[in-house]
PyMOL Python script that loads the backbone (N, CA, C, O; Angstrom):
from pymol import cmd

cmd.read_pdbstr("""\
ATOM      1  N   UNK A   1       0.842  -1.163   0.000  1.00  0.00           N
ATOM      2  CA  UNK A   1       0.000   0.000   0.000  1.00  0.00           C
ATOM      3  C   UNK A   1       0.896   1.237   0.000  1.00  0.00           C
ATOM      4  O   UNK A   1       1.805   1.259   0.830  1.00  0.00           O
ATOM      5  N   UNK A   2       0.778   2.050  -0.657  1.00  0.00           N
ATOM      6  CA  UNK A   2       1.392   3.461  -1.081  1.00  0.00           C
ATOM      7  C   UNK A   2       1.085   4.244   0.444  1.00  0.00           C
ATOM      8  O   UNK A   2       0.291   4.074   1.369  1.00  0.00           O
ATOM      9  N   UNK A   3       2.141   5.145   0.143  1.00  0.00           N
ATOM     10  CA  UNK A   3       2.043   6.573   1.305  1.00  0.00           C
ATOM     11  C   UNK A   3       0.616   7.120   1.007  1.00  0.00           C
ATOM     12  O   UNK A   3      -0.325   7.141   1.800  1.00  0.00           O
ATOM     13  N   UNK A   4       0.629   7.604  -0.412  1.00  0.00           N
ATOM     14  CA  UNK A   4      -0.721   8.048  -0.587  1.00  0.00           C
ATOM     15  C   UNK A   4      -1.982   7.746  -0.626  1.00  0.00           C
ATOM     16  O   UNK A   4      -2.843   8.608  -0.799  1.00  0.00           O
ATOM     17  N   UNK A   5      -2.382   5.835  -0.391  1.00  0.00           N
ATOM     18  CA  UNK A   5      -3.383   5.338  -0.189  1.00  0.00           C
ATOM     19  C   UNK A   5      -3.407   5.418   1.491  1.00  0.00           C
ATOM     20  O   UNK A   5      -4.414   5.867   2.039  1.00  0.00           O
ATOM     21  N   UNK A   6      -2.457   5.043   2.146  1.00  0.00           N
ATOM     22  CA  UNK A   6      -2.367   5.120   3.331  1.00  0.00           C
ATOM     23  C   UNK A   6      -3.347   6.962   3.946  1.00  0.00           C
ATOM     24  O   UNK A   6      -4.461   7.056   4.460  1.00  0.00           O
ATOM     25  N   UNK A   7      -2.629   7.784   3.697  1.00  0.00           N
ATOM     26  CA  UNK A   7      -3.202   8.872   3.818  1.00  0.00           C
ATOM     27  C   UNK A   7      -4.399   9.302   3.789  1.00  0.00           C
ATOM     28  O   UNK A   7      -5.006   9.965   4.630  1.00  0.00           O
ATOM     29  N   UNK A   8      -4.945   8.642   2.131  1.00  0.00           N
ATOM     30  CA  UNK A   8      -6.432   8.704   1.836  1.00  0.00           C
ATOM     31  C   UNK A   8      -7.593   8.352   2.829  1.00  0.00           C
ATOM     32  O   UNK A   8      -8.578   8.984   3.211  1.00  0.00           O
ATOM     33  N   UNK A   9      -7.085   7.057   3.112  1.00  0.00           N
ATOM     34  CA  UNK A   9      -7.495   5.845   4.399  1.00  0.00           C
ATOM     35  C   UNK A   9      -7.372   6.519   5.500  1.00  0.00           C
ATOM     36  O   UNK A   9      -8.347   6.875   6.162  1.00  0.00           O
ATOM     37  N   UNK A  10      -6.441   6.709   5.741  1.00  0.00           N
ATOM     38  CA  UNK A  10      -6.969   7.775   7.203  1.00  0.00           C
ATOM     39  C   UNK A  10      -7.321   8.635   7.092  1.00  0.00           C
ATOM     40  O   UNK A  10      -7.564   8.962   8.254  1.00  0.00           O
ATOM     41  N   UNK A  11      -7.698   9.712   6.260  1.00  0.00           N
ATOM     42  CA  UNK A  11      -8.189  10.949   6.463  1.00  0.00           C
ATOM     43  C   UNK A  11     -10.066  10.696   6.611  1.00  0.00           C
ATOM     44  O   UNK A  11     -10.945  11.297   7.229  1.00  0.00           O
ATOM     45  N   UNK A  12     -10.054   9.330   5.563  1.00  0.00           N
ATOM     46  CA  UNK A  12     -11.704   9.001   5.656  1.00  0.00           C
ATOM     47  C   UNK A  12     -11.801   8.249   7.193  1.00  0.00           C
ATOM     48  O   UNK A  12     -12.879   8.415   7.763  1.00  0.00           O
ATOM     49  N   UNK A  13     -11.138   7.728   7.657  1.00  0.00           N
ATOM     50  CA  UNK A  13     -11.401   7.094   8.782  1.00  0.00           C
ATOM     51  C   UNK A  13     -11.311   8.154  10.097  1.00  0.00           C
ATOM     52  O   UNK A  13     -11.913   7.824  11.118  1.00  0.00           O
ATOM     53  N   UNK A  14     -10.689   9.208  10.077  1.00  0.00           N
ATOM     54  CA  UNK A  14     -11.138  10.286  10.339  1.00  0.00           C
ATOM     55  C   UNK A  14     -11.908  11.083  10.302  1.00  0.00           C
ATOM     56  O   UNK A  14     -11.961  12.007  11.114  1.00  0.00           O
ATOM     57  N   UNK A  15     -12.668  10.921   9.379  1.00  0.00           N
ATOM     58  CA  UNK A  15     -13.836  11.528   8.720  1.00  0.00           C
ATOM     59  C   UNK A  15     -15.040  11.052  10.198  1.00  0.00           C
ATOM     60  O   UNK A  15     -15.653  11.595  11.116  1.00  0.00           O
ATOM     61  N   UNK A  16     -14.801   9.677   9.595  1.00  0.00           N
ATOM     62  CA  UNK A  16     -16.078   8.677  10.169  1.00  0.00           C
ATOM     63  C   UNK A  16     -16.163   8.967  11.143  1.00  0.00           C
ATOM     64  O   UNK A  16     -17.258   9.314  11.585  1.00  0.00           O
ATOM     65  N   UNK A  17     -14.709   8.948  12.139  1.00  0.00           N
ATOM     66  CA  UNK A  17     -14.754   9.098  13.414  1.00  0.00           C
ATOM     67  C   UNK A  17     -14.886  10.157  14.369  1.00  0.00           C
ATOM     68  O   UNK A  17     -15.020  10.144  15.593  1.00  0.00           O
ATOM     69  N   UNK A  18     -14.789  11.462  13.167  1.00  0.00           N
ATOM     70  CA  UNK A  18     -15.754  12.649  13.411  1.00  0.00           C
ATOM     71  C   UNK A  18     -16.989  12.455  13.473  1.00  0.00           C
ATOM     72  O   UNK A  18     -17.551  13.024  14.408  1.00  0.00           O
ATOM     73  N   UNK A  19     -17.743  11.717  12.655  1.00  0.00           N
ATOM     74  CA  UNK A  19     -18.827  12.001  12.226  1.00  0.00           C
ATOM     75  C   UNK A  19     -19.865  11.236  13.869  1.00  0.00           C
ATOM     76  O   UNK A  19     -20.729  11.791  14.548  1.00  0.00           O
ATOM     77  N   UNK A  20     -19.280   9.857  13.992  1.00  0.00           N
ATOM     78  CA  UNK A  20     -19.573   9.321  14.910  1.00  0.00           C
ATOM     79  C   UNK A  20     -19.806  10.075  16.516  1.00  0.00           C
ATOM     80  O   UNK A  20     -20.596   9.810  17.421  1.00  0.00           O
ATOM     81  N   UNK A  21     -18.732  11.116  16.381  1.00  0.00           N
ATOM     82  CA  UNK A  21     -18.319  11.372  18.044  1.00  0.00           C
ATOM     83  C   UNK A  21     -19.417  12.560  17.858  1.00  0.00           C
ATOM     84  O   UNK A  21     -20.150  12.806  18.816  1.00  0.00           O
ATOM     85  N   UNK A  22     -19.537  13.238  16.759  1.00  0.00           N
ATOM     86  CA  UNK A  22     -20.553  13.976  17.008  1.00  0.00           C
ATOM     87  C   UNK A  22     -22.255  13.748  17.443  1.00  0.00           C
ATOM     88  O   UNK A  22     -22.983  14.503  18.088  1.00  0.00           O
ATOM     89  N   UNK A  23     -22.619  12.140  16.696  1.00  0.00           N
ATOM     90  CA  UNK A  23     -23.514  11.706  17.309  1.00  0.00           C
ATOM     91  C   UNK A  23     -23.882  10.977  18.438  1.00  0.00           C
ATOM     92  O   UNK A  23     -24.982  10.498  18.714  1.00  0.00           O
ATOM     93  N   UNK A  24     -22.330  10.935  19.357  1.00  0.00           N
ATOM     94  CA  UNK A  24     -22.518  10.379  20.381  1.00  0.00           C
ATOM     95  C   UNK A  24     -22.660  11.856  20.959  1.00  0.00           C
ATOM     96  O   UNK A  24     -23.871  11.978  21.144  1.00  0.00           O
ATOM     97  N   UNK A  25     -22.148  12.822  21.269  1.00  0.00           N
ATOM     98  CA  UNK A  25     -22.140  13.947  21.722  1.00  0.00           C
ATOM     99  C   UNK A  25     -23.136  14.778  21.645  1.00  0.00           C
ATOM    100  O   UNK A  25     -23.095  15.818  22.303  1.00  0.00           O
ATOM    101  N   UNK A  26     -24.102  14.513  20.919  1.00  0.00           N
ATOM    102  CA  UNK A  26     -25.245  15.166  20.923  1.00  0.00           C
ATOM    103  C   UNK A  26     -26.430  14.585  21.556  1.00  0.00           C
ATOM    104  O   UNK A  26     -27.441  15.262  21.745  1.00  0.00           O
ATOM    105  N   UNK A  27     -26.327  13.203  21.929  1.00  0.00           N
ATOM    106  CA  UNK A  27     -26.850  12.636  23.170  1.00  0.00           C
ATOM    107  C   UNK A  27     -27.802  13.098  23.624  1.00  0.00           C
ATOM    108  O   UNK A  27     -27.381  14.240  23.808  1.00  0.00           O
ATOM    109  N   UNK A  28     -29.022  13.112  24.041  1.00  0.00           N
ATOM    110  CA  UNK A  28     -29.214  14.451  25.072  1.00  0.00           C
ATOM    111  C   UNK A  28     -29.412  13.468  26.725  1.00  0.00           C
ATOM    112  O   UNK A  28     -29.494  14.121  27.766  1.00  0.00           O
ATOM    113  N   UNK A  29     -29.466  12.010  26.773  1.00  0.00           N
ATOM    114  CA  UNK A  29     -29.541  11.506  27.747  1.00  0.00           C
ATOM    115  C   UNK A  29     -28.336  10.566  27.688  1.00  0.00           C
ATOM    116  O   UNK A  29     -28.318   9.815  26.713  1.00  0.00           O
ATOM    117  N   UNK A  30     -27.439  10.485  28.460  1.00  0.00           N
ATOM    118  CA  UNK A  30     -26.507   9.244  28.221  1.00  0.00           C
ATOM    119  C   UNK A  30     -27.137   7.816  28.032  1.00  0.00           C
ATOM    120  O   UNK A  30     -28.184   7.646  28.657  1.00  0.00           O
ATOM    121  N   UNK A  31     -26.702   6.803  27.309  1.00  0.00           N
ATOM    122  CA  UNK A  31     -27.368   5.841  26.956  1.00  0.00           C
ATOM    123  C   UNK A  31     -27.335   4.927  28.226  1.00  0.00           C
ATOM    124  O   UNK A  31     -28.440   4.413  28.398  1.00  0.00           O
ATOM    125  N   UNK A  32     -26.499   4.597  29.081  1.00  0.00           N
ATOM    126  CA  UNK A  32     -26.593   3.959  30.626  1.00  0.00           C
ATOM    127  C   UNK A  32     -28.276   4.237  31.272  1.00  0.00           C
ATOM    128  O   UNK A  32     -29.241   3.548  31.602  1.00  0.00           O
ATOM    129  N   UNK A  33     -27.930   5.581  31.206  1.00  0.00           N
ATOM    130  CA  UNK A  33     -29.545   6.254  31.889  1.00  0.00           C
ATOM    131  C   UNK A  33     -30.573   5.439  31.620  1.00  0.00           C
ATOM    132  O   UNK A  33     -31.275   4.664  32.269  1.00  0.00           O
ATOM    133  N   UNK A  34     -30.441   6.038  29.768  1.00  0.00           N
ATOM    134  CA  UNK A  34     -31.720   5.445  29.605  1.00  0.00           C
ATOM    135  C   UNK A  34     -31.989   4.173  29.918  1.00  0.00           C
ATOM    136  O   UNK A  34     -33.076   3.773  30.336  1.00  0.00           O
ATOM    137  N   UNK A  35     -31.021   3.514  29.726  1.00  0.00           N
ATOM    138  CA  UNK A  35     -31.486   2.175  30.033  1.00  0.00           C
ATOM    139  C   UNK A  35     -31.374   1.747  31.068  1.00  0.00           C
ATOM    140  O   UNK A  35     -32.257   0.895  31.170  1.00  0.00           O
ATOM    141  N   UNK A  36     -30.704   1.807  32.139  1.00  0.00           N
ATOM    142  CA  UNK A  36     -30.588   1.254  33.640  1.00  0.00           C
ATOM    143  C   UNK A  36     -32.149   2.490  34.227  1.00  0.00           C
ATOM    144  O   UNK A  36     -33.294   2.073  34.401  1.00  0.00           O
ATOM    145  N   UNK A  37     -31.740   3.856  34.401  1.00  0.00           N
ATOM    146  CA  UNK A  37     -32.790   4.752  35.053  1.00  0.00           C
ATOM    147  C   UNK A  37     -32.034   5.344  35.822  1.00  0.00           C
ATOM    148  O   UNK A  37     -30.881   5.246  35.401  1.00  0.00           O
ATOM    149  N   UNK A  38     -32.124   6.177  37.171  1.00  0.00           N
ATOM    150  CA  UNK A  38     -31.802   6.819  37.662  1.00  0.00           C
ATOM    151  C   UNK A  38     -30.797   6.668  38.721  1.00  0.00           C
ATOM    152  O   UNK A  38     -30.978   5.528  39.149  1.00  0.00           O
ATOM    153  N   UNK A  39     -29.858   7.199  39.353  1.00  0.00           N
ATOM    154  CA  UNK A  39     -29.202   6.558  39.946  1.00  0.00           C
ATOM    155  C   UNK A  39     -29.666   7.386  42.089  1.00  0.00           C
ATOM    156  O   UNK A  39     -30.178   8.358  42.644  1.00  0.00           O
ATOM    157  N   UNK A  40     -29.116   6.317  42.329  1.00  0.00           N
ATOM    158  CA  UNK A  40     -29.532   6.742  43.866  1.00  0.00           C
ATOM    159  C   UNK A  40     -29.289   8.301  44.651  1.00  0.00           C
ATOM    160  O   UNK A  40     -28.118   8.522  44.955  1.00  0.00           O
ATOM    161  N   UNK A  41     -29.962   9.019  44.879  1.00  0.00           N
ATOM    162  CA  UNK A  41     -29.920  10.315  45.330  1.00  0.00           C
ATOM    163  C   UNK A  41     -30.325  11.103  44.389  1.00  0.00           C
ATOM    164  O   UNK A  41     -30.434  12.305  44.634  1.00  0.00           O
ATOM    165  N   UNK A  42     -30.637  10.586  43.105  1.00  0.00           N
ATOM    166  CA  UNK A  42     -31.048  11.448  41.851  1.00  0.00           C
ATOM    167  C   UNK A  42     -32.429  12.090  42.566  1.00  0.00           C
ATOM    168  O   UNK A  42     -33.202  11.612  43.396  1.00  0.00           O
ATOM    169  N   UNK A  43     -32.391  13.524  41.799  1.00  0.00           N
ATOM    170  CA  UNK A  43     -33.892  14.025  41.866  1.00  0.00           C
ATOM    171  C   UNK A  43     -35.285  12.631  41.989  1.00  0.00           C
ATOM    172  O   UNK A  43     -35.974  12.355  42.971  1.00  0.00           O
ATOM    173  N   UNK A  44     -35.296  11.954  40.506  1.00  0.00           N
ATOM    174  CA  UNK A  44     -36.366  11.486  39.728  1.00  0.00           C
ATOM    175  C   UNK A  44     -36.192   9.869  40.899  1.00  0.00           C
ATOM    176  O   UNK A  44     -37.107   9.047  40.930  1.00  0.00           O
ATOM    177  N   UNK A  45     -34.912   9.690  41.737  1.00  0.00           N
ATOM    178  CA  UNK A  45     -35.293   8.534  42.820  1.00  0.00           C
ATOM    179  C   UNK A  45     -35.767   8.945  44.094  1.00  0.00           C
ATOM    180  O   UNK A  45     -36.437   8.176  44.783  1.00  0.00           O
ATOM    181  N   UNK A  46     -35.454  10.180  44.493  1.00  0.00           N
ATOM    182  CA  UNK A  46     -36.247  10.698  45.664  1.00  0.00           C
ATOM    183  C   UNK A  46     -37.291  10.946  45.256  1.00  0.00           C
ATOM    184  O   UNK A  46     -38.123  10.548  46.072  1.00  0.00           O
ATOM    185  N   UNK A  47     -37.813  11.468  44.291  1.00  0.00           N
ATOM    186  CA  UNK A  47     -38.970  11.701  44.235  1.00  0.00           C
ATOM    187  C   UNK A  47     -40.331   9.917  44.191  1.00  0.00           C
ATOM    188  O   UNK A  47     -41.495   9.740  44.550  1.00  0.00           O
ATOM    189  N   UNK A  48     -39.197   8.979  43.517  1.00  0.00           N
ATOM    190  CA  UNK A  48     -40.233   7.466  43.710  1.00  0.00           C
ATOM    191  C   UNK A  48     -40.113   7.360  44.683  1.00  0.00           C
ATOM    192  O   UNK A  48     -41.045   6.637  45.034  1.00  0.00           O
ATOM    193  N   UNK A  49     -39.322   7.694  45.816  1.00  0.00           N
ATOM    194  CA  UNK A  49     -38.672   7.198  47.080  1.00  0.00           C
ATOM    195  C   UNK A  49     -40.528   7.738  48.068  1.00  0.00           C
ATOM    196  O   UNK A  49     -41.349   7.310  48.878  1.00  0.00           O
ATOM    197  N   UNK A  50     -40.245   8.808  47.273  1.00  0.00           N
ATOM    198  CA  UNK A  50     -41.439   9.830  48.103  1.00  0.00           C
ATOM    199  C   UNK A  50     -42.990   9.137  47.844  1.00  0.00           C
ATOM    200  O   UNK A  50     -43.881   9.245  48.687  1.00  0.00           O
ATOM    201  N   UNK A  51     -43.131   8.566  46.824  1.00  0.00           N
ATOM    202  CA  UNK A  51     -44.771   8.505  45.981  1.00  0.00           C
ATOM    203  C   UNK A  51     -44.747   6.991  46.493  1.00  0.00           C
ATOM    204  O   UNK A  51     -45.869   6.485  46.527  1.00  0.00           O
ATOM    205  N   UNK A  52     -43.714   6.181  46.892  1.00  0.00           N
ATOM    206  CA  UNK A  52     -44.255   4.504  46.890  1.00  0.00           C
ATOM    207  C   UNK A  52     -43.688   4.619  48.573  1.00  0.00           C
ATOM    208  O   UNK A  52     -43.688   3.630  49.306  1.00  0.00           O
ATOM    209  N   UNK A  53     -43.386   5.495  48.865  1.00  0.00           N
ATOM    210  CA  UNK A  53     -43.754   5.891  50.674  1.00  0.00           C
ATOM    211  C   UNK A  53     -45.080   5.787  50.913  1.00  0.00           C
ATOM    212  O   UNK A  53     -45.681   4.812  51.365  1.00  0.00           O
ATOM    213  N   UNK A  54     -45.558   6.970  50.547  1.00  0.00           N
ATOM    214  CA  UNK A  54     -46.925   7.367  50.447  1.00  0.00           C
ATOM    215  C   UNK A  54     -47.759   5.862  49.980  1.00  0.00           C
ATOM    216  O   UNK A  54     -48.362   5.317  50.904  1.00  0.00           O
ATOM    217  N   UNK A  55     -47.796   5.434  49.125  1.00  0.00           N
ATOM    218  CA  UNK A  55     -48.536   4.163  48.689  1.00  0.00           C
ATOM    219  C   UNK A  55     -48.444   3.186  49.850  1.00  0.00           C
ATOM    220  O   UNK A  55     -49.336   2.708  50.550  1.00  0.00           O
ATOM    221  N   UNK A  56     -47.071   3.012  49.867  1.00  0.00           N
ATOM    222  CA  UNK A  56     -47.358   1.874  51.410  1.00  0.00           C
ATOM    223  C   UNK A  56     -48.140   2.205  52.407  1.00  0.00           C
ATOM    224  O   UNK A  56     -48.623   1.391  53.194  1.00  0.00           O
ATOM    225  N   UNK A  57     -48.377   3.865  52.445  1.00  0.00           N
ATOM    226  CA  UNK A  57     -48.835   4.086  53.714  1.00  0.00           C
ATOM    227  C   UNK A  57     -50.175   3.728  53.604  1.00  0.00           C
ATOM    228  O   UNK A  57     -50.617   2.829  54.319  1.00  0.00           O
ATOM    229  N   UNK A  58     -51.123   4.514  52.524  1.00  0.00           N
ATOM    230  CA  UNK A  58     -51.939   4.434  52.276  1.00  0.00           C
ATOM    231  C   UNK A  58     -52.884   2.478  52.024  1.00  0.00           C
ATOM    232  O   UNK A  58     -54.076   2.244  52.224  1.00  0.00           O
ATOM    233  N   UNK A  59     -51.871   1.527  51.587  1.00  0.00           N
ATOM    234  CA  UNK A  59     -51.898   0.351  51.733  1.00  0.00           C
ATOM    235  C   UNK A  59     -52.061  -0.004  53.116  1.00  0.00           C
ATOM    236  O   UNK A  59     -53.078  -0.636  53.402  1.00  0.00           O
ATOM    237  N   UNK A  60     -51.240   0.288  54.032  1.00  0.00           N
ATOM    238  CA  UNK A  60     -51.484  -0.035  55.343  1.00  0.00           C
ATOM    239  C   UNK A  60     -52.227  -0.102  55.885  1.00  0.00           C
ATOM    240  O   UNK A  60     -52.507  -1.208  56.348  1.00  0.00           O
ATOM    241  N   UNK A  61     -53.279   1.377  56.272  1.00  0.00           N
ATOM    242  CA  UNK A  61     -53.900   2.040  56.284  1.00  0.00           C
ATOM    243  C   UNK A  61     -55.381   1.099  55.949  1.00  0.00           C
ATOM    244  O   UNK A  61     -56.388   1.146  56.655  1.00  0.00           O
ATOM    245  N   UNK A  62     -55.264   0.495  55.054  1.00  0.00           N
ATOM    246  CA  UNK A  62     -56.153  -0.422  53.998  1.00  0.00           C
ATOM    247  C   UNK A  62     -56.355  -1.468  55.189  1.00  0.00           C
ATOM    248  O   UNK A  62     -57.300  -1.111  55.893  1.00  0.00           O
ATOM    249  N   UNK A  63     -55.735  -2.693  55.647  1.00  0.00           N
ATOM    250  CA  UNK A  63     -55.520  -3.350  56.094  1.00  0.00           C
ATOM    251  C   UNK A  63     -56.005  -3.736  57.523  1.00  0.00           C
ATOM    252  O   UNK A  63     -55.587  -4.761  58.062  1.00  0.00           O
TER     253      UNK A  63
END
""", "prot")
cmd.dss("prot")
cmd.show_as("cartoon", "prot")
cmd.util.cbc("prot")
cmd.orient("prot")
């Protein structure tokens, strides 16, 4: 392979790997998140922490 195919080849593989990082970077939720959910002390877990409090209580209550 030539200097100058070599070159070609990386400048496109550079390309790509621009092209890629920009669509990881524009993200707007990291992909972990979405898929695992929230992590402990997060806003959106205190707040379930708060609503299935309340439910047990109200369950109890039932009983």
């Amino acid at each position: 392979m030539s200097t100058k195919a070599i070159a070609q080849e990386l400048a496109a593989v550079r390309q790509r790997l621009a092209a890629l990082e920009a669509k990881v970077s524009s993200a707007s939720k990291p992909a972990w998140q979405a898929i695992v959910g929230t992590a402990k002390g997060d806003d959106l877990d205190r707040e379930a922490a708060r609503l299935g409090s309340l439910w047990r209580k109200r369950e109890n209550k039932r009983r």
